[in-house]
C-alpha positions in Angstrom: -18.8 -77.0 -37.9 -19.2 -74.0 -39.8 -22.9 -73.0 -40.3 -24.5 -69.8 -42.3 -23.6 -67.7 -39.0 -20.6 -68.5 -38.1 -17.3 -67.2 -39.4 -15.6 -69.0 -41.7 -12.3 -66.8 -41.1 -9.6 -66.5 -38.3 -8.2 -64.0 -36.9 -6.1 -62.9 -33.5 -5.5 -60.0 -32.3 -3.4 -59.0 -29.4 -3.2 -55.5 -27.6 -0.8 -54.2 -24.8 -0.5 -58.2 -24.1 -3.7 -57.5 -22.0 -6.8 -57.7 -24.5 -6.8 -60.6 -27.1 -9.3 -60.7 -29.7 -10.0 -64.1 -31.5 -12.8 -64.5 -34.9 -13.4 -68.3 -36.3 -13.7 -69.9 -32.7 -15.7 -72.8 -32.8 -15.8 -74.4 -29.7 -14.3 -73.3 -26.2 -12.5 -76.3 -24.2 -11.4 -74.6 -20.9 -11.6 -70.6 -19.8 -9.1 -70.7 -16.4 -7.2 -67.7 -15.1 -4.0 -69.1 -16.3 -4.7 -71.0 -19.0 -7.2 -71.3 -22.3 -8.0 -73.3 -24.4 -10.2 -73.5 -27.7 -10.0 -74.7 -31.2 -10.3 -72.3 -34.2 -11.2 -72.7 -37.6 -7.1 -73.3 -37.9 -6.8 -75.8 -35.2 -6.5 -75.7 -31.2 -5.2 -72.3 -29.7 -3.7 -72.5 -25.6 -3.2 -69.4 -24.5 -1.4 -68.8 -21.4 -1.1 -66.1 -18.7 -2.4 -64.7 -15.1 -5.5 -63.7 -14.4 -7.3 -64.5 -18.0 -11.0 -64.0 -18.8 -13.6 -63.8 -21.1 -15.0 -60.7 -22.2 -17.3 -61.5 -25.2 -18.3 -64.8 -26.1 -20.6 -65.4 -29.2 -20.0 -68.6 -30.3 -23.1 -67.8 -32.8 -20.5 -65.4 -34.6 -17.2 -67.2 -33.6 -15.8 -64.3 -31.5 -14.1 -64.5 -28.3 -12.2 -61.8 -26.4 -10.1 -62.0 -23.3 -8.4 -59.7 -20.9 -5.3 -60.1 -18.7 -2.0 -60.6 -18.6 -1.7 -62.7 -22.0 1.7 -64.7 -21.5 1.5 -66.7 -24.3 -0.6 -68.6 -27.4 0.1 -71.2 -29.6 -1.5 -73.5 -31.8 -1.6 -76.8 -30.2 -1.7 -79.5 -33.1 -3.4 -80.3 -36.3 -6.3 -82.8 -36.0 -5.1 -86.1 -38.0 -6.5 -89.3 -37.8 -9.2 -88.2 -35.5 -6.0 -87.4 -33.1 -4.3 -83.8 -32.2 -0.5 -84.1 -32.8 2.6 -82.1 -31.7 4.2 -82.8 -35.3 3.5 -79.4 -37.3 5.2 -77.1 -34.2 8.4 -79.1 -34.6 8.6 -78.1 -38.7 
């Protein structure tokens, strides 16, 4: 997934719970105003809240930002067997 351009580091960042900065994003799944989803270089992130959007996408650089009310994120699985599983956020 990772080519010359793209970051090959992750990172979040999370302001006033109303600006969230993400580095290492390699694809984007769903953008909604309560809920987003995309996977990082460390595995799917949902992130939860009201009024969500995107600010800056580059997916040429790996960057996404969002603004609203950020409720929540989490890392949604790790990618085994060709399959996203539940098991690592029960550890």
């Amino acid at each position: 997934m990772n080519d010359g351009n793209r970051l090959k580091s992750h990172s979040l960042s999370l302001s006033d719970r109303k600006n969230l900065a993400m580095t290492g994003i390699t694809k984007v799944i769903s953008i909604e105003p309560e809920l987003i989803i995309v996977v990082s270089e460390m595995g799917r992130i949902k992130i939860t809240g009201k009024e969500l959007q995107a600010t800056n996408l580059d997916m040429d650089r790996g960057i996404l930002d969002i603004s609203g009310n950020v409720s929540s994120f989490s890392y949604i699985g790790d990618k085994q067997n060709g399959q996203f599983s539940l098991k690592r956020m029960f550890q």
